[in-house]
C-alpha positions as CSV (number, residue, x, y, z in Angstrom):
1,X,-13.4,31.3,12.8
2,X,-13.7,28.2,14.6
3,X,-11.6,27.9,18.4
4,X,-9.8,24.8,19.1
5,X,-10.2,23.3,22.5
6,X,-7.3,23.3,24.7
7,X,-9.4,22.3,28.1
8,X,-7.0,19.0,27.8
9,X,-3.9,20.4,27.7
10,X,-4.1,22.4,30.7
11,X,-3.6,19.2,32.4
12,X,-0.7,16.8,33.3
13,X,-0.8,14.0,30.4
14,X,1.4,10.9,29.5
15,X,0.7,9.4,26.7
16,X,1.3,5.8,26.1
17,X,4.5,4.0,23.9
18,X,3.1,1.6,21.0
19,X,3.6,-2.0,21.5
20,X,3.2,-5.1,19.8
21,X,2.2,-3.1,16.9
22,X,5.1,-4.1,14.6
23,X,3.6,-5.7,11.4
24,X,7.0,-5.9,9.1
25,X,10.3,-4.6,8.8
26,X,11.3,-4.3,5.2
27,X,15.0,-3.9,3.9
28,X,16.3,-2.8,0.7
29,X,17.8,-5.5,-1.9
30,X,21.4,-3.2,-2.1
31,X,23.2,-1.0,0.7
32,X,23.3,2.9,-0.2
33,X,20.2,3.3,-1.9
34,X,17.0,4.8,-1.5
35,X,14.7,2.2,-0.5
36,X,11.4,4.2,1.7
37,X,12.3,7.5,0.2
38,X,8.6,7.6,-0.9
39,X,6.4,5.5,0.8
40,X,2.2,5.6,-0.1
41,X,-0.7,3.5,1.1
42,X,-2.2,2.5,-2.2
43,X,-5.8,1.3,-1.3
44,X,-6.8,-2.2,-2.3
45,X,-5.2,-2.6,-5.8
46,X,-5.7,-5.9,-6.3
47,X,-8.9,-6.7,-5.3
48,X,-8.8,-8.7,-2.3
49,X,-10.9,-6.7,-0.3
50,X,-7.1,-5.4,1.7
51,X,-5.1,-2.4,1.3
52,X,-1.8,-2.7,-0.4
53,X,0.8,0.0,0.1
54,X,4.2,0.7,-2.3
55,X,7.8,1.5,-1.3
56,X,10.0,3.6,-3.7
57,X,13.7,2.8,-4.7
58,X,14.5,5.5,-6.7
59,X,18.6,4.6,-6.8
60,X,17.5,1.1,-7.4
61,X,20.3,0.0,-9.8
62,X,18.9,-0.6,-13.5
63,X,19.2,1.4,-16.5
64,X,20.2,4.4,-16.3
65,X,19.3,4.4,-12.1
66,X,15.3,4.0,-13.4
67,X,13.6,3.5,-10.6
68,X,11.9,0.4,-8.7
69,X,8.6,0.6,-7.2
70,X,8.2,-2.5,-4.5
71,X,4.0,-3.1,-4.2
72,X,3.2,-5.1,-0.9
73,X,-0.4,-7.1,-1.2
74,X,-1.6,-6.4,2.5
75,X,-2.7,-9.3,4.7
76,X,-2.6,-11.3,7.9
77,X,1.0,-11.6,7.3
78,X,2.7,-8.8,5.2
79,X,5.7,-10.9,3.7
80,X,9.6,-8.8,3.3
81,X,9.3,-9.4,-0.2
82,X,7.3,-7.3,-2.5
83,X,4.5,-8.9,-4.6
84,X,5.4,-6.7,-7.6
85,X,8.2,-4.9,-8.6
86,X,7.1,-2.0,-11.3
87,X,10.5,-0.7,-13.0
88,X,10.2,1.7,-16.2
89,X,12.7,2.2,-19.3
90,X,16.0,3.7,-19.4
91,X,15.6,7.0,-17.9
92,X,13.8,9.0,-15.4
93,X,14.4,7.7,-11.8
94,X,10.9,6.7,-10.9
95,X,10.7,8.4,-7.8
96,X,6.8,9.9,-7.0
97,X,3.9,7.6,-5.7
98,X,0.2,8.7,-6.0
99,X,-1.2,7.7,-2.3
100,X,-4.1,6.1,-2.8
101,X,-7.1,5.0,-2.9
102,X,-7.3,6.1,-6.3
103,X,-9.5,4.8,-8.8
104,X,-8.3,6.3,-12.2
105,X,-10.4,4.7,-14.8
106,X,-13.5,3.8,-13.0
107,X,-13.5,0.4,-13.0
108,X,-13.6,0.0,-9.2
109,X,-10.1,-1.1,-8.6
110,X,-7.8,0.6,-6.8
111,X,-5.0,1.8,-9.2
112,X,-1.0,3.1,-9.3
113,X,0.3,6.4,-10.4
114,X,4.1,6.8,-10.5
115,X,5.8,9.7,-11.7
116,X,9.5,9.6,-13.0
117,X,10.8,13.3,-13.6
118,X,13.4,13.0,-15.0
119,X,12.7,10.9,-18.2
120,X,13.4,11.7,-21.7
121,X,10.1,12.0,-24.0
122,X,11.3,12.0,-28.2
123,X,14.4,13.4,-27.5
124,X,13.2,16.3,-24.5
125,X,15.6,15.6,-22.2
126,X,13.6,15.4,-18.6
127,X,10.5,16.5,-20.0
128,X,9.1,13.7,-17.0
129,X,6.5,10.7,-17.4
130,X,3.8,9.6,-15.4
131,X,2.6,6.2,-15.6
132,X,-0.5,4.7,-14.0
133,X,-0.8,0.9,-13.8
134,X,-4.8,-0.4,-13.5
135,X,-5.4,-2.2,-11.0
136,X,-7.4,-6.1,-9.8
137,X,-7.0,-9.1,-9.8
138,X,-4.6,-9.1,-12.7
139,X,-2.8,-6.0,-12.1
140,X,0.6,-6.1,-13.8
141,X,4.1,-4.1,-14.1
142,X,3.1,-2.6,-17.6
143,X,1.2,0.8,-17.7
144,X,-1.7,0.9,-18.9
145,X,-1.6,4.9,-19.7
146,X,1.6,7.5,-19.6
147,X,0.9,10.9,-19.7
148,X,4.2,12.7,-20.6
149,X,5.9,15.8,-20.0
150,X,5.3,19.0,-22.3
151,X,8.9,20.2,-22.6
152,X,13.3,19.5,-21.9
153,X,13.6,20.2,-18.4
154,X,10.0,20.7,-17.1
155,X,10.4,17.9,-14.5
156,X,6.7,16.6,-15.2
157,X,5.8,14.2,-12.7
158,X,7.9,15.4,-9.9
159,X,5.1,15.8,-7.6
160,X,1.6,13.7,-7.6
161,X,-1.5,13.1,-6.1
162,X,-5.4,11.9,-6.4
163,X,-7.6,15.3,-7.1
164,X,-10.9,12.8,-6.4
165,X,-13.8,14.8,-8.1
166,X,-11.8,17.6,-9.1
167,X,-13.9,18.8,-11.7
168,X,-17.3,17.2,-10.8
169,X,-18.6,16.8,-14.3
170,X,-18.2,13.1,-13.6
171,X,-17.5,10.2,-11.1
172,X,-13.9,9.6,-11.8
173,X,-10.8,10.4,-9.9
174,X,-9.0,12.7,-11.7
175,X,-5.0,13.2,-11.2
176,X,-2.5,16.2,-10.1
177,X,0.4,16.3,-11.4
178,X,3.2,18.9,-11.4
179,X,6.5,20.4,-13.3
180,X,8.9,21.2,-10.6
181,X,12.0,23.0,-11.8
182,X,14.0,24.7,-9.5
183,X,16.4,27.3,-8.8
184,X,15.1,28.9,-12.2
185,X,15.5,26.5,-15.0
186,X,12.4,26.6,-16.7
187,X,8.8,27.9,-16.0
188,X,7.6,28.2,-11.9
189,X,5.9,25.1,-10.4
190,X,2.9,24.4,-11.5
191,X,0.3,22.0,-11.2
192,X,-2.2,20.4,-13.9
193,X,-5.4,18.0,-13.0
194,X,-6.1,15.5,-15.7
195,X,-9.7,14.0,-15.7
196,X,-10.1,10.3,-15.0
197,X,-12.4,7.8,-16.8
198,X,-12.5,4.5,-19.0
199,X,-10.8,6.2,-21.4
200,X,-8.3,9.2,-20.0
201,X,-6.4,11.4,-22.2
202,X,-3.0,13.4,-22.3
203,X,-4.4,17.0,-22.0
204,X,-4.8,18.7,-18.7
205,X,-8.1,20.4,-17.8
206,X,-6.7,22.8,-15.1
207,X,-3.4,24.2,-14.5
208,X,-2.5,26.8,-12.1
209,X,1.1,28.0,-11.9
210,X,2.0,28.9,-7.7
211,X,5.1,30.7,-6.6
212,X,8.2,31.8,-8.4
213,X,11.1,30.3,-10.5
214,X,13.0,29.6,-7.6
215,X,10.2,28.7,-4.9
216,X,9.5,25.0,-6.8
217,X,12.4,23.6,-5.0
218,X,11.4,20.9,-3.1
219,X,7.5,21.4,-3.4
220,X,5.4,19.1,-2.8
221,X,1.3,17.4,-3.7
222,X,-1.4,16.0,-2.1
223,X,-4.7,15.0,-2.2
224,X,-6.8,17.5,0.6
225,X,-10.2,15.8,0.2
226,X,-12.7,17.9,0.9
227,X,-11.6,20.6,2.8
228,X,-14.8,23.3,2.2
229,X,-17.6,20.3,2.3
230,X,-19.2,21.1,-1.1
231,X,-18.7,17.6,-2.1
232,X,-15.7,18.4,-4.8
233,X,-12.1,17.1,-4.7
234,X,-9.3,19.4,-3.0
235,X,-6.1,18.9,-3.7
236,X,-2.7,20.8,-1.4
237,X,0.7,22.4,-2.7
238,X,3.4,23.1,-0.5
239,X,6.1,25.2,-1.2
240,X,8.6,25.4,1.1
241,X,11.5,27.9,-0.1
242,X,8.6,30.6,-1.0
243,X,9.5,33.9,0.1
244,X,7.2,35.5,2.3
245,X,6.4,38.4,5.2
246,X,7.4,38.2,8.6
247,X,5.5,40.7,11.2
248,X,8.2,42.1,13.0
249,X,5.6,43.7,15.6
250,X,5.9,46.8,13.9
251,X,6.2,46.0,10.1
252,X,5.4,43.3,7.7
253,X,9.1,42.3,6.3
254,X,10.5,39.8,3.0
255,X,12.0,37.0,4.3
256,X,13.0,33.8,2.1
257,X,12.3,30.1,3.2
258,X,8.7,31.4,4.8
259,X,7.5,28.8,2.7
260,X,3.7,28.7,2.0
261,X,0.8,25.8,1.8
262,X,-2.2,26.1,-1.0
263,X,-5.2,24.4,-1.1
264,X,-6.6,24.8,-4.0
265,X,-10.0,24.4,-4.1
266,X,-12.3,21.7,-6.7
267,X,-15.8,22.1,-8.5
268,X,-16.9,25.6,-8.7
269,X,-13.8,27.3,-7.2
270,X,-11.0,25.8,-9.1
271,X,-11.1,28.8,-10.8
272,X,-10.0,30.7,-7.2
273,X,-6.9,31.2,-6.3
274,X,-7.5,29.1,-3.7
275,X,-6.7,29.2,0.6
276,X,-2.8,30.6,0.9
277,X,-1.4,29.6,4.2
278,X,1.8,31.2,4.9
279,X,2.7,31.6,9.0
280,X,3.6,35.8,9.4
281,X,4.7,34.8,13.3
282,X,8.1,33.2,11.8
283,X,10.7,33.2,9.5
284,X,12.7,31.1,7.0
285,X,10.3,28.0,8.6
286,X,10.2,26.0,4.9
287,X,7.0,25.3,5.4
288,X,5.5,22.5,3.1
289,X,8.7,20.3,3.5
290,X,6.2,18.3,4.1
291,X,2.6,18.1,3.5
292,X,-0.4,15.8,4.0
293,X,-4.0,16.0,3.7
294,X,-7.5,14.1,3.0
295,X,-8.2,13.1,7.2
296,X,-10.6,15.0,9.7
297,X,-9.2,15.5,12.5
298,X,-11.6,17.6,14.4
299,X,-14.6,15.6,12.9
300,X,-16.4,18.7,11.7
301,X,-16.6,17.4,8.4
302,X,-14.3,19.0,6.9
303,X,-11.0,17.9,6.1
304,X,-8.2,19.2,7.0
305,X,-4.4,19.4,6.4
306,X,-1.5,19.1,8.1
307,X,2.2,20.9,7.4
308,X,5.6,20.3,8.7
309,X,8.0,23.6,9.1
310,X,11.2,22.0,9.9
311,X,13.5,24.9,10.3
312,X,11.3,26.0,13.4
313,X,10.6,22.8,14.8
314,X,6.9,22.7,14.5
315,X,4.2,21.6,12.0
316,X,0.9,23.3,11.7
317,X,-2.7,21.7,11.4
318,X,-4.5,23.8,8.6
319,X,-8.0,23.5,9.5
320,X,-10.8,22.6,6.7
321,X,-13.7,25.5,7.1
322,X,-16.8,25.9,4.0
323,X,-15.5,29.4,3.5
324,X,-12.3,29.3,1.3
325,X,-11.4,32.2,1.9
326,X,-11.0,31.4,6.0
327,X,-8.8,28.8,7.7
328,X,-6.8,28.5,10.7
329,X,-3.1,27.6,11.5
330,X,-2.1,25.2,15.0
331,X,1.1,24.4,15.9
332,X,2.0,21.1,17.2
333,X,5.1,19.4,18.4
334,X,8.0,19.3,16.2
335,X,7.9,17.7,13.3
336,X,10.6,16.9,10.1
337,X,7.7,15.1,8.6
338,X,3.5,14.4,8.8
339,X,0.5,12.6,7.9
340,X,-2.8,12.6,7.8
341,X,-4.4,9.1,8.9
342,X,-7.6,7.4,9.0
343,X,-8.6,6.0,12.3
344,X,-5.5,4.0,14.0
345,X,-7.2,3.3,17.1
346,X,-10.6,2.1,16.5
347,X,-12.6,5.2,18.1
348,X,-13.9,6.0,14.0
349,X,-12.1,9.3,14.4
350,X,-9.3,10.7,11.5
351,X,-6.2,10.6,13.4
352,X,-2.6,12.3,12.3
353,X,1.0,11.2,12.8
354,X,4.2,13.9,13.2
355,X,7.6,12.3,13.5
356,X,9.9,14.1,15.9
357,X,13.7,15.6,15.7
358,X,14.2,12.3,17.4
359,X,13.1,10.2,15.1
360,X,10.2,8.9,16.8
361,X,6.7,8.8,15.5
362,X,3.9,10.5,17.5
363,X,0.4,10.1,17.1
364,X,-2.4,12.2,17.5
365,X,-6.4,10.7,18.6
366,X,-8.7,13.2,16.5
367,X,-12.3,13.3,17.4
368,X,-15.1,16.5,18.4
369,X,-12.6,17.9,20.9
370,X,-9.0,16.7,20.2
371,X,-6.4,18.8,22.3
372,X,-2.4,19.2,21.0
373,X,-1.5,16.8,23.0
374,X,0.1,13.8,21.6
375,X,-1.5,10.4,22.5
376,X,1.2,7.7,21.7
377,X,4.9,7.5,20.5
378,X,6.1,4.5,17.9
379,X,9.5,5.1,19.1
380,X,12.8,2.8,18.3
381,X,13.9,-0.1,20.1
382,X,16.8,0.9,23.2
383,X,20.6,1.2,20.9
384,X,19.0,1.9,17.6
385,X,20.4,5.4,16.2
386,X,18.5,7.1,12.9
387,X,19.3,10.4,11.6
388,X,16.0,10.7,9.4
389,X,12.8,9.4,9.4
390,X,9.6,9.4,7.4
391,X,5.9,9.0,8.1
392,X,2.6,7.6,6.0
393,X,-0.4,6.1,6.1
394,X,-0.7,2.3,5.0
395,X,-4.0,1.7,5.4
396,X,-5.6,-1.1,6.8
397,X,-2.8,-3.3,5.9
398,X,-3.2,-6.4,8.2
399,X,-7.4,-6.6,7.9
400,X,-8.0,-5.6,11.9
401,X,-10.1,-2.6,10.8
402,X,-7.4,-0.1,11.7
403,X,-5.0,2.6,9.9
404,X,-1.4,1.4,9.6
405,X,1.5,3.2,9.6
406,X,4.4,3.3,7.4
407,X,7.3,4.5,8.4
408,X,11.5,5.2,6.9
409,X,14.2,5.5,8.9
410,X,17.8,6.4,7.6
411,X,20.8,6.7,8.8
412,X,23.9,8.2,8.0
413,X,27.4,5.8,8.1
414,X,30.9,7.4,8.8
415,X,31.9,6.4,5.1
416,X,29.7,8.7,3.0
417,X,27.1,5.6,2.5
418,X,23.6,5.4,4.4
419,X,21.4,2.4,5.8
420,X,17.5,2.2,5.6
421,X,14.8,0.5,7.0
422,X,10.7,0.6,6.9
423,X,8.6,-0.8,9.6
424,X,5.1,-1.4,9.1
425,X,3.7,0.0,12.6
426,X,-0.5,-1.2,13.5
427,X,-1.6,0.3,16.8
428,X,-1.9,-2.1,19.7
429,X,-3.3,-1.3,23.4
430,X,-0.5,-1.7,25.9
431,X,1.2,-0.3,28.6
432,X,4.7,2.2,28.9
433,X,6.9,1.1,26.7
434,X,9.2,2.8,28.6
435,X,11.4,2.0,31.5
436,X,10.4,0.9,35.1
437,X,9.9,4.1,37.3
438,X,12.8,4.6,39.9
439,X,12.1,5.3,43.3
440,X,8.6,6.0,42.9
441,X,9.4,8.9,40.8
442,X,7.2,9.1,37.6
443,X,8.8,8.4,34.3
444,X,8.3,12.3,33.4
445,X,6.1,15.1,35.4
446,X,6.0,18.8,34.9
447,X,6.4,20.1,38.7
448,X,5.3,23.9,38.7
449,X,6.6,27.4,37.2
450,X,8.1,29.6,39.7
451,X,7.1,32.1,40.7
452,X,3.7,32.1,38.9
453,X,2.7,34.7,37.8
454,X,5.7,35.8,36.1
455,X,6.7,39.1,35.7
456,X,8.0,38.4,33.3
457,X,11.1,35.8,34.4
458,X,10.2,32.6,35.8
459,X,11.5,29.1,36.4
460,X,9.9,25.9,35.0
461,X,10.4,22.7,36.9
462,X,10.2,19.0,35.6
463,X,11.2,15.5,36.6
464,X,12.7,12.5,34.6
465,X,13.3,9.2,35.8
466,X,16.4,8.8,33.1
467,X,18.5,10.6,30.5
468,X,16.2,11.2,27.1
469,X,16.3,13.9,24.9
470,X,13.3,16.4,26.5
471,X,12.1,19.7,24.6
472,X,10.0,22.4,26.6
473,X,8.2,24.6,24.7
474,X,5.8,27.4,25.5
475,X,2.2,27.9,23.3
476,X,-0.3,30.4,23.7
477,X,-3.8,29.3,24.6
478,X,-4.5,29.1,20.5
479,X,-1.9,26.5,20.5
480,X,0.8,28.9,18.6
481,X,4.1,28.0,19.2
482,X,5.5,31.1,21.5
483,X,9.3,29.5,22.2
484,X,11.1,26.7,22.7
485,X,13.1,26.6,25.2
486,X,14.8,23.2,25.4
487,X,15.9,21.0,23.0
488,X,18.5,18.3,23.8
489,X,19.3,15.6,26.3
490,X,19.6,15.7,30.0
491,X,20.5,13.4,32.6
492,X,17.9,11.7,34.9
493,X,16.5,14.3,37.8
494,X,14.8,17.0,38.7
495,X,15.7,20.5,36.3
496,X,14.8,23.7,36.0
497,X,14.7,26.2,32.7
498,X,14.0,29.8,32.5
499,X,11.7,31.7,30.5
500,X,12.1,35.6,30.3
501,X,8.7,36.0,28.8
502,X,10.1,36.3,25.4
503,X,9.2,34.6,22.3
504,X,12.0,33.1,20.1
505,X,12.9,36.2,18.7
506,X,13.3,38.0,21.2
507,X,10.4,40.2,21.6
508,X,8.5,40.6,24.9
509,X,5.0,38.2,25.0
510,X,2.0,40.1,25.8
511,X,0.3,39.5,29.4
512,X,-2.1,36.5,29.4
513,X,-1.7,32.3,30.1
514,X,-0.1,30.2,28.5
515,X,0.7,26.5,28.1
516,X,4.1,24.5,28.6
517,X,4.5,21.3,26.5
518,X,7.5,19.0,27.8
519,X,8.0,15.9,25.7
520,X,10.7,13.5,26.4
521,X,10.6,9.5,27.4
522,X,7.9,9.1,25.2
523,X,5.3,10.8,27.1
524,X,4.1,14.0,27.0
525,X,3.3,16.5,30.1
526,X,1.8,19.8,30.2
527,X,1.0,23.0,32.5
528,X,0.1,26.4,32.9
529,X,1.8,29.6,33.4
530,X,0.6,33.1,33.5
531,X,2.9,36.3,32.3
532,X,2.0,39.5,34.3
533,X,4.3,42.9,33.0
């Protein structure tokens, strides 16, 4: 099993804040919809040698609350209003985007896959519809092909994703698609791959059915890439109210809401049940909230995929690895939602992207020998309040050679109703975004454990030049998340918190070092403490 490299982390880091990097800020035509729900960088669909990316409205009012799909040509200048609006039927809430590049029927265009779940096919009420729009230099708001859903109720559509060369008999992309019932109507989630070509059909030429009735809540599909390095397609499931074990220390125990991430596996394995990533050191962590794939960030060449577990406040990288059978969990900060990227910062590394409790967007420089410490923040400008936010990749939206990133936030008004926003975020070079140190003090600075060694109690020291919300968290030296032990704001200062050398439930940590991680002010600063018992 491979190690990651933590050498990094043992040392004090501050990572810089974005800025200048704003490309365009995007607005939805109506209050109290969902405008940046679903967000996907589409690949150049339109031929211009750019990459276009789409924003979702699935509350966009129409017939029957059908759905818009706002497509944004990329450029020098992305403009705030879309350069095609895709809107489908009477039914259905178009509410899925295929991220792209995705070239379904070969023609060597980037195209458009939308699913709408909940549409009626001859009479099946929410049998579910995909639609996939061809894309160049005529590419239009009329699908091209619709694959529908087999039965009432079966949600088809629900999630989606590129499979690339699933199968490998040929040199299309093929398509993943899923039904998605939950809380047991209908059959368990289940996902079909249709091939691609000049001429693709309606019939699926792999299905594999994952979890339970009640596990599809909520899942969710991506493309993996190639995550073994035998050359076929990947694609990832994540199911986030799958039940699960938790290791008590003594016995394996059921626990709901573990939640679980698949890959399942292209070419010769798609037979195979595939890599089953489920976390035994926590419980009820809904992991696969969210889920994201097709990057590499350790440059290994394999690709790997990254998984947000809300509940416990972390996300874990999934690392890519030729056996399938093999793979290997990291924690990382935080995280309500993820993506894999392509390089963001010019070094022609894979980079990834976790949004925080906060809101706040921070991104990780891959490369040989990337550490878990995060490298910039795309926070929010000073006074500006969200309660959700949303991360994806764009692409290279503004021609500069470098991964955008698109990212929702949302937030939640005293009268029931909700406002939302998208930026379009491009990485720029600059300094702090934060504010001026004060009296010499740096803006954040992790000041010692004492005493150190601990046995097991000891007190960890910090500095903060203002109030911010600051977490302090404890990893082990294979970047597991051990405890976290501070999670909310605090006024500017030196402070202190206490860690009995116990992990977050409780249970005494075995002897050995281990890492603190305190984030706050947008930077990031780290040190080391040993537990002696």
């Amino acid at each position: 099993m491979k190690s990651f490299l933590l050498g990094i982390l043992m040392a004090s880091y501050c990572g810089n804040a974005a800025q200048g990097g704003l490309i365009a800020e995007l607005y939805p035509e109506h209050d109290n919809q969902a405008f940046g729900i679903e967000m996907a960088g589409l690949g150049d669909v339109n031929g211009d040698g750019l990459d276009d990316f789409l924003i979702m409205d699935e509350r966009q009012e129409g017939p029957g609350y059908s759905g818009r799909a706002y497509v944004f040509f990329g450029g020098p200048g992305v403009g705030t209003e879309a350069d095609l609006v895709i809107q489908e039927g009477d039914s259905g809430w178009l509410e899925e985007a295929l991220a792209g590049p995705f070239d379904f029927n070969g023609d060597g265009f980037g195209d458009i896959a939308l699913g709408a779940p909940y549409y009626d096919v001859d009479g099946m009420e929410n049998a579910g519809m995909v639609f996939a729009y061809y894309g160049g230099p005529d590419l239009d708001n009329i699908a091209d092909h619709v694959i529908p859903g087999p039965w009432t109720r079966y949600y088809f559509g629900r999630g989606l994703a590129c499979a690339g060369r699933f199968d490998t008999e040929d040199e299309f992309d093929d398509l993943a698609a899923t039904i998605n019932t939950s809380y047991g109507w209908g059959p368990p989630p289940t996902v079909y791959v249709f091939r691609g070509g000049p001429e693709p059909g309606v019939d699926s030429c792999w299905g594999r059915t994952l979890g339970t009735h009640y596990d599809g809540f909520a899942s969710h599909l991506e493309f993996a890439g190639d995550t073994n390095g035998d050359g076929a397609g990947d694609i990832v499931h994540g199911l986030p109210f799958a039940q699960g074990l938790f290791f008590d220390g003594t016995n394996l125990i059921p626990t709901n809401g573990v939640g679980a991430a698949t890959t399942l596996h292209g070419g010769e394995f798609m037979w195979y049940a595939g890599y089953f990533y489920q976390p035994l050191d926590v419980g009820e962590a809904y992991l696969g909230y969210d889920i994201d794939g097709n990057f590499d960030f350790d440059a290994d060449g394999f690709d790997d995929v990254i998984a947000a577990a809300p509940n416990i406040e972390e996300s874990r990288l999934i690392r890519g690895n030729p056996d399938i059978w093999e793979g290997e969990g990291l924690s990382l900060i935080p995280g309500q939602d993820v993506a894999g990227l392509e390089d963001i910062n010019g070094d022609g590394y894979d980079d990834l992207a976790i949004v925080d409790l906060f809101c706040a967007v921070w991104v990780f420089w891959g490369g040989p020998s990337p550490d878990l410490v995060p490298d910039v923040r795309f926070g929010t400008p000073i006074g500006e309040e969200w309660d959700q936010a949303q991360v994806e990749r764009a692409g290279d939206v503004d021609g500069d050679g470098r991964c955008d990133l698109l990212v929702h936030y949302r937030k939640f008004l005293p009268n029931g109703d909700h406002a939302d926003l998208v930026r379009v975020w491009g990485w720029t070079e600059g300094t702090s975004g934060v504010s001026p140190e004060t009296d010499g003090m740096p803006d954040l600075a992790f000041m010692g454990c004492f005493p150190n060694p601990a046995n097991p109690r000891s007190e960890i020291s910090f500095k903060i030049n203002r109030r911010d919300e600051v977490q302090v968290r404890i990893f082990d030296t294979r970047g597991r998340l051990v405890r976290t032990l501070l999670n909310s704001p605090v006024d500017s200062g030196t402070h202190r918190v206490s860690w009995d050398g116990a992990d977050a439930r409780g249970r005494p940590a075995p002897s050995g070092s281990y890492l603190v991680q305190i984030l706050g002010m947008g930077r990031a600063t780290t040190g080391k403490i040993s537990l002696v018992r």
